[in-house]
N, C-alpha and C positions, 0 to 999 in steps of 0.2 A: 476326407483329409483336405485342408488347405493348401494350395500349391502354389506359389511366389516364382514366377518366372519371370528372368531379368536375363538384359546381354552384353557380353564384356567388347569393348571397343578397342582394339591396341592403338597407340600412338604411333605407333614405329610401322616404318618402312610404307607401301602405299595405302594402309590405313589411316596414316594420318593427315592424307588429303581433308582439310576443313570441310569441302562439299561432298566427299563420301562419307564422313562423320556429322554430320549434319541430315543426310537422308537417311543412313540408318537410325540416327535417333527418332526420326519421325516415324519411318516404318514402325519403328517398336511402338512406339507410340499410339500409333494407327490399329497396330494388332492386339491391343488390348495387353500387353506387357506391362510391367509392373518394376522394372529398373533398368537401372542405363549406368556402367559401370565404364570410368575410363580409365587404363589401367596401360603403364608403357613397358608390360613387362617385364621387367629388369632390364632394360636393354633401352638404347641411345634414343629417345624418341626425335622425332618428325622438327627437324630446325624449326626453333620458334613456337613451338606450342609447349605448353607448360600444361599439367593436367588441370589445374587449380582452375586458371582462366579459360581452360579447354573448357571444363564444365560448368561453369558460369557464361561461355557463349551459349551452350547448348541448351541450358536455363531457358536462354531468350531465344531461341530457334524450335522451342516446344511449348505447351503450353500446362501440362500437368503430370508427365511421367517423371519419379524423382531420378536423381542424379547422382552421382558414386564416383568419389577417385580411390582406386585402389592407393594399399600403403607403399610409398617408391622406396624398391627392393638394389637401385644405384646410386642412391645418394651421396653426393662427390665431398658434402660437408661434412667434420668431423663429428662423429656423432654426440660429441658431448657439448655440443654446443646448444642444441634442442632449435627452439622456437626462440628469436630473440625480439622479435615483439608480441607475444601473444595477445595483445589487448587490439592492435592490426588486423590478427588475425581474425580475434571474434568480431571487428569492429566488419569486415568483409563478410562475415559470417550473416549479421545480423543485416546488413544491407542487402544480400542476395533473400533471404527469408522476404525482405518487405519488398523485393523488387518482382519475385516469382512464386513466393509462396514459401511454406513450408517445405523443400524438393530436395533440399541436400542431406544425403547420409551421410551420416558421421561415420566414417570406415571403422573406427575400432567398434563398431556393432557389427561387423563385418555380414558377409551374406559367401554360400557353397558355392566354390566353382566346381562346374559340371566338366566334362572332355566335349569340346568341339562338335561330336559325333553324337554326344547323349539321345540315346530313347526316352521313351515314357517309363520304363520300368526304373530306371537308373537317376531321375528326376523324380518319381514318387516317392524312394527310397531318399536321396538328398534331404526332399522335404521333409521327413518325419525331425527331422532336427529343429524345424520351428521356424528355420533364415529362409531369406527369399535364394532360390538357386539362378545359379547365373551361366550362361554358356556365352564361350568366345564364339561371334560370328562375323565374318569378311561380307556377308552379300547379302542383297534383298531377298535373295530365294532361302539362305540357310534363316532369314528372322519366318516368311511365312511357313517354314518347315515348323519352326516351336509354335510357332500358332495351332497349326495343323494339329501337333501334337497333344498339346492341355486344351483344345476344344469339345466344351460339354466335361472336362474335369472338374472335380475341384475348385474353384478359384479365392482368392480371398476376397472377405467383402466387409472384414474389419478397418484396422487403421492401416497405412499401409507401411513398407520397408519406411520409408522415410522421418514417419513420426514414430516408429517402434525403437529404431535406432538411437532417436535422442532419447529415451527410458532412463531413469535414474537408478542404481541400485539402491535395493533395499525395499522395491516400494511393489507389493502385490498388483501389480494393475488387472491381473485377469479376474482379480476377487474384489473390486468394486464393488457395491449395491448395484443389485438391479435396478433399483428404483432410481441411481444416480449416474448408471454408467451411461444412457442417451445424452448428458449434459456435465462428463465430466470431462477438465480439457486437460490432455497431456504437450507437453512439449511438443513442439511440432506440430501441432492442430491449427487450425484459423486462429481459431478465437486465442490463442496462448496470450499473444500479444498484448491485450488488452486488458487481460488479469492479469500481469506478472507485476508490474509498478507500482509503485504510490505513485501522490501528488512529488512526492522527494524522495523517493529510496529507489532504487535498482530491483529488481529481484528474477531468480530463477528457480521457483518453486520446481518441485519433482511429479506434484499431482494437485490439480483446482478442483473441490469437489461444490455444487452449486445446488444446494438443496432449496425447496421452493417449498416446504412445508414444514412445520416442526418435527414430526415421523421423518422426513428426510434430513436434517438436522443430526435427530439421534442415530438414525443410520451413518449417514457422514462421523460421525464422532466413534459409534463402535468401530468404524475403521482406523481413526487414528487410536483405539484404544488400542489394536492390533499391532502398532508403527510408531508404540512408544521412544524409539530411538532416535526418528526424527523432528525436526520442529514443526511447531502447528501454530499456524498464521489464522486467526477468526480477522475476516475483511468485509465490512460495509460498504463505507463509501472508498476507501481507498486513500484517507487524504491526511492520518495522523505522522506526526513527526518522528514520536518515540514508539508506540504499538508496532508490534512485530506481525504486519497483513502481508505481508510476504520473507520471506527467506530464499537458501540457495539448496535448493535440493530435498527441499519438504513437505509437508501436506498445508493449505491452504482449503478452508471452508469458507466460502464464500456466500454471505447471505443478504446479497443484492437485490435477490427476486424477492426477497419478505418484505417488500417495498410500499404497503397498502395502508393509508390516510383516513381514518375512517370517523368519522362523528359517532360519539355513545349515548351523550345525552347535552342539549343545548341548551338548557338551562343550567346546567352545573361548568359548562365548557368544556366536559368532558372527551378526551379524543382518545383513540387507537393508533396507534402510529409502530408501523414496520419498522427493525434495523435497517434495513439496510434503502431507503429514503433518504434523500438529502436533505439538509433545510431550507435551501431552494423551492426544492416542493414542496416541503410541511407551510413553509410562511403563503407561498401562494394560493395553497386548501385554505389556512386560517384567515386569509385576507376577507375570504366570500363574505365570513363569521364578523367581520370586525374585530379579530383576535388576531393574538402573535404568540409564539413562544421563543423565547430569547435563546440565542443557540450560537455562541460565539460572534466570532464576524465576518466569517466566511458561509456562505451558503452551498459550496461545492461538500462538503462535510457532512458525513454520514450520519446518519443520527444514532447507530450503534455503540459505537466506541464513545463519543461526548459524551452520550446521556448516562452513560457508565463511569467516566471520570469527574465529573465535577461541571462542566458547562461554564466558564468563566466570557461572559460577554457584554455587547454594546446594550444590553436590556438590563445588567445583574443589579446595577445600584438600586434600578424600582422598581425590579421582580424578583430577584434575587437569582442564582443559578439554576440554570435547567434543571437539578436534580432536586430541589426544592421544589418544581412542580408537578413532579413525579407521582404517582398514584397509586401505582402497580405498575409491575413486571412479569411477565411470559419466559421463562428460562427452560432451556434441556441441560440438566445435567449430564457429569461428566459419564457417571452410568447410565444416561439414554433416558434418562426420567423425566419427566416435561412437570415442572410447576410452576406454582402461580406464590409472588410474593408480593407482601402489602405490608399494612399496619394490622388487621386482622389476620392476612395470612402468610405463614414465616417467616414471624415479623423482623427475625434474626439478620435472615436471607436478605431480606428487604435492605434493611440497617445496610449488610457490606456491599451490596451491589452499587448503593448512592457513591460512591468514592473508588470500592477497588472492585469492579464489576469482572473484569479481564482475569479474574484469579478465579472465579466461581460458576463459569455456565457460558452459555450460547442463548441472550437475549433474541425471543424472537417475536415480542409485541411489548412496548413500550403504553401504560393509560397516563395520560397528562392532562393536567386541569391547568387551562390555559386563559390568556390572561385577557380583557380587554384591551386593544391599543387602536386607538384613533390613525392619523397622520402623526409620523414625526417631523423635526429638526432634524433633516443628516447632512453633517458637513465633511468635508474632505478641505482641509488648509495648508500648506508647505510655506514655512518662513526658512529663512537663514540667521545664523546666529554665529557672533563673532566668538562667546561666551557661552560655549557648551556647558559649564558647570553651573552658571550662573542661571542658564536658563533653565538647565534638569531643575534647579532648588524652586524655581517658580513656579514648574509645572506640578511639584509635588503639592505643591501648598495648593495651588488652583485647583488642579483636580482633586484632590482630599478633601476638601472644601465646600467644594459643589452642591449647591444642591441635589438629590436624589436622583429626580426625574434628568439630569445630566452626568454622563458616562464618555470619558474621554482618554481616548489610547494616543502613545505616542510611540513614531516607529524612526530612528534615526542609526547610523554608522558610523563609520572614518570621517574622521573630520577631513578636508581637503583645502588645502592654504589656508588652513588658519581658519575656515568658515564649516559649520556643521549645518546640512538639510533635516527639519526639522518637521517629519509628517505627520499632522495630526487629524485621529480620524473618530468624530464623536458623533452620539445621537443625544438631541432635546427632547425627551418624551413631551410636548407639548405643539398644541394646533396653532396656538398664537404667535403670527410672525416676530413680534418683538419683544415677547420674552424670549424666544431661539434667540434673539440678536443680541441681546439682554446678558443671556448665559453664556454666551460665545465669544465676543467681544475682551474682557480679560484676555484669554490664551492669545490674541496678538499680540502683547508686550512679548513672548516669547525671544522674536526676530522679527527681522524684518520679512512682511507678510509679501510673496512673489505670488501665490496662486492660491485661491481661492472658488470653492461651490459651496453654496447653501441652500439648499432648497426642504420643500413641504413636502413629505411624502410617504406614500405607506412602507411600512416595515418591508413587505415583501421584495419593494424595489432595490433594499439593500442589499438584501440575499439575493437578489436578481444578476446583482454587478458578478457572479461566479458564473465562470466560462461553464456551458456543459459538457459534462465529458463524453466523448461519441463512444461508438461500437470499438475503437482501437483504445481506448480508455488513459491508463497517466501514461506519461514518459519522463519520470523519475532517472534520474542515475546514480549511481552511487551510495554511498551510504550517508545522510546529514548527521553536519554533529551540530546539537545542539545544546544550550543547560539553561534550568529552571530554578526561580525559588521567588517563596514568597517575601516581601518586603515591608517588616512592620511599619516603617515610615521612612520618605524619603529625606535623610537628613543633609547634613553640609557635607558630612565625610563621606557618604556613599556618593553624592554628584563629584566630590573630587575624584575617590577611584571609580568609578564608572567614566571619567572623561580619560581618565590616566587608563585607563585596559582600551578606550574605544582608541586613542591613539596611539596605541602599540599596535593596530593594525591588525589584530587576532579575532578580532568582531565586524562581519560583514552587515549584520542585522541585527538588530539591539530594540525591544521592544516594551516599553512600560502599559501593563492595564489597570487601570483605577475600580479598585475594588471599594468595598464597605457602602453604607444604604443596607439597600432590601439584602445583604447578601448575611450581612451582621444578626440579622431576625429570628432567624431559625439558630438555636444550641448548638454549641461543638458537640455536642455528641450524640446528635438525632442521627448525623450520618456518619460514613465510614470518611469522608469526606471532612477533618475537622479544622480546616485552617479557616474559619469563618472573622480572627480580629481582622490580620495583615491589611495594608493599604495599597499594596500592589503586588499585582505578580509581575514578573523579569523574567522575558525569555534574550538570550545571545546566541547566536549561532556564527559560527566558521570553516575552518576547513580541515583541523587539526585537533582530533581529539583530547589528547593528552597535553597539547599547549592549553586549550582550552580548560580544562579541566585544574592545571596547576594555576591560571589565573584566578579561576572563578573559585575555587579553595582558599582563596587570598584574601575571596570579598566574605568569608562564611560569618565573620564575625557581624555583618549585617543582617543576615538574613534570618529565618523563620521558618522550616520547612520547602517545599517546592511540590511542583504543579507537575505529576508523573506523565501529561500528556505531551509534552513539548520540552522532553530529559532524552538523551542516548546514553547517560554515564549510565555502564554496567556493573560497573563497582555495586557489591553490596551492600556499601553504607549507606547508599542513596534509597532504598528503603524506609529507613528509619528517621529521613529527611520528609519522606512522602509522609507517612503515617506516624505520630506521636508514640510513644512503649505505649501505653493503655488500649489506645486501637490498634497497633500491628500485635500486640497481646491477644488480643478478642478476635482480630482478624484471624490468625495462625488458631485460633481453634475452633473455628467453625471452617476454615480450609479442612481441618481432619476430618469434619464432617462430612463435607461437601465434595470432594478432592482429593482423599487419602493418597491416593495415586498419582496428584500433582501431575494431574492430564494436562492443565492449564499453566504452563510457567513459562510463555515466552514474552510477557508484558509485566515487568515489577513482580517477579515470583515472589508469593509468598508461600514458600515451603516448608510443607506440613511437618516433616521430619528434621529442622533446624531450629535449635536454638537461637533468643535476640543477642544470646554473647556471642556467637560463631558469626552471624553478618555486621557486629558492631567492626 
């Protein structure tokens, strides 16, 4: 039997000498004890010490025994008052976590108090309940007394009181896979920290499962088959806006480590490529090759989730989008099935994954016929402009215009006195200085140009400009709102209201990408993916949902569908934005196939047992 031995500290009276509370915590510490409870027994504690920051001293006075305030049983405040800042609270919470560790118990996990006196017999029996047991002790002889006594016991050698505490209900943790419990991180562990965030979301999942092979995969998944109640986050890179890679209280599959670059065949360009890979690293592989594959325009960005939605990037006009170079797919289904989809082999599968991948499997090898790319053009330009509207109607026309081998986003917000910053960030698929200069030159009339890079360089240096994410991984907060849609053309009446929404102040970041080229080549209906005329995709983001949301309703008479990677609207009409009736048709019945169970609904569910009149 495992035996959890801890010891209660009173505040009051000459226990709550700071240097007698401070040696006994180290004694416990010293004797191989397992918690440190500060507890002022219902009764007046020690002027000046509050238990909260009693045990955040004591944090820093130790170095790895966790720490414990009991529930205070004289609270002088009215009890209906509760917590009146509870986001202080966690915000305390979360800063002692990254200052000492993982160390604080959450009291409502509570843990046995023993009598003073306890033997071994009366402590063995405690522990059959599962909590760490705790005895009140005054002295350094009463801690080497418990020593004495669970020496050569029992001891635990699992997680300890402090990460068990933070446990979420609902969630099996003793029934784990074996093959997944050495690397699975709960709350409270090291590693928690570094899985829980996106690039932009907050999250406090309940369980991170980190499978390293496709069998561990479909292990990870028969456990969320088990834990249908909660939500299930599949996480790559970490870095989407709308995909649900994390939640608060849920199961999280994370397939990070399927991270492996591999050459198939070098004459056809043929690659392997891991989820969970960045394109950071996929362009720096391709570079040796003198290839690229177009992958957004961020290189911090998982390859799992993109190459699942659509790929909309600085390469799309003269490669067309990542899922257009698509070859084959590696999936576990949602019953643990592991197959392979193509053009030869289900070729169905194949179809919905190009577009709505997030509804049907856990991608866990990606084959991609990849393209030649030399040196490009990449620039980075910032004008100012007096005439926001005047200047969106030129960028439509320039960029629409363009030729192929040039691809040019525009990222701009609130206008301020009257003047709009206008950043524009494009690639010249060409080696020759001046045609880049040639191609680039228009987009000055914009505004007046304040800053300016141009230079020759290989693709990978693109994706190079993405910070790496270290061992503590994002630090997301919150929840983004963002909304999507595609833009058949940028007319006169969209740059008016698009200037009229960015100065009502509700749009922090307002982004235009220049679709059609190579993107136009491939059939609407090769993929699940079928917004292939549009001329732009539009993403805004802000800070207010539901404002957001009643403006961008406003603009719907311009739009064309939307781009389900970079949407938070939950609304279920947004669905039927994502995917035309003919393909959320075709979708929703190969979900029945795939899915029945609708394992997979935390990213644009399309669910198997709903009609398209009930989400209209």
């Amino acid at each position: 039997m495992t035996i959890e031995l801890g010891i209660a500290l009173d505040l009051s009276g000459a226990d709550g000498d700071p240097a007698v509370l401070a040696d006994l915590a180290r004694r416990a510490e010293s004797a191989g004890l397992d918690l440190v409870v500060i507890d002022d027994s219902g009764r007046q504690p020690q002027p000046g010490l509050d238990p909260w920051t009693t045990a955040v001293w004591l944090a820093g006075r130790t170095t790895h025994i966790p720490i414990a305030v009991a529930p205070a049983t004289n609270a002088t405040d009215p009890p209906e008052t509760g917590q009146p800042y509870p986001s202080v609270v966690a915000k305390a919470h979360q800063s002692l976590d990254v200052l000492a560790g993982s160390r604080l118990v959450a009291a409502q996990a509570g843990w046995t108090l023993a009598s003073p006196d306890a033997g071994i017999d009366q402590i063995r029996r405690l522990a059959e309940a599962g909590a760490p047991v705790v005895v009140p002790v005054r002295s350094a002889a009463e801690i080497a007394r418990l020593a004495a006594l669970v020496a050569g016991d029992g001891r635990g050698t699992g997680r300890s009181a402090a990460v068990r505490a933070r446990r979420r209900a609902g969630i099996d943790y003793d029934g784990v896979p074996t093959s997944l419990a050495d690397v699975a991180v709960e709350p409270g562990d090291p590693a928690y920290r570094g899985v829980t965030s996106t690039y932009l979301r907050g999250g406090a999942p309940g369980l991170v499962l980190r499978p390293r092979t496709p069998a561990e995969v479909a292990d990870a998944l028969a456990f969320a088959r088990r834990h249908r109640q909660l939500p299930l986050g599949i996480r790559s890179g970490g870095h989407g806006v709308s995909g649900r890679s994390t939640n608060d209280g849920g199961l999280v599959i994370d397939v990070g480590a399927l991270n492996g670059i591999e050459v198939l065949d070098t004459e056809r360009r043929l690659v392997r490529i891991g989820p969970g890979a960045t394109w950071k690293q996929v362009a720096a592989e391709l570079d040796r090759y003198g290839w690229a594959l177009g992958s957004g325009d961020y290189g911090g960005v998982g390859v799992g989730g993109l190459a699942t939605a659509g790929g909309i990037g600085l390469l799309s006009r003269r490669h067309g989008l990542t899922i257009d170079r698509l070859r084959a797919v590696e999936l576990v289904l949602a019953d643990g099935s592991q197959v392979r989809a193509s053009k030869a082999d289900n070729p169905d599968l194949f179809w919905a994954v190009r577009g709505a991948g997030a509804n049907f499997g856990v991608a866990t090898a990606f084959e991609f016929e990849v393209s030649e790319v030399g040196q490009v053009g990449w620039a980075q330009l910032v004008l100012v402009s007096t005439d926001l509207e005047k200047s969106l109607r030129r960028y439509g026309e320039l960029a629409s215009g363009a030729p192929r081998d040039t691809t040019v986003f525009l990222v701009t917000g609130r206008p301020r006195q009257g003047q709009s910053v206008l950043q524009l960030y494009a690639i010249v698929d060409q080696q020759d200085p001046d045609v880049i200069v040639e191609r680039l030159t228009p987009f000055t009339e914009l505004g007046s140009l304040v800053q300016q890079q141009v230079v020759l360089t290989p693709y990978k240096e693109v994706m190079a400009l993405a910070a790496d994410v270290g061992p503590d991984g994002h630090h997301g907060m919150g929840e983004p709102v963002s909304r999507s849609a595609f833009l058949p053309a940028l007319t006169d009446d969209f740059a008016r209201d698009t200037t009229r929404l960015l100065r009502s102040g509700l749009v922090h970041f307002f982004e235009l990408r220049a679709m059609g080229g190579a993107i136009t080549d491939t059939p609407a209906d090769e993929t699940a993916f079928a917004h292939r005329a549009p001329a732009f995709q539009v993403t805004a983001m802000g800070t207010d949902q539901g404002r957001l949301d009643a403006a961008w309703d406003g603009l719907a008479g311009h739009f064309d569908g939307l781009y389900l990677s970079f949407d938070t609207d939950l609304r279920p009409q947004r669905l039927h934005d994502a995917f035309p009736p003919r393909v959320l048709a075709r979708l929703r019945t190969l979900k029945r196939r795939y899915d029945p169970g609708n394992l997979f609904r935390d990213n644009f569910n399309i669910d198997p047992q709903t009609t398209e009149e009930q989400t209209r």
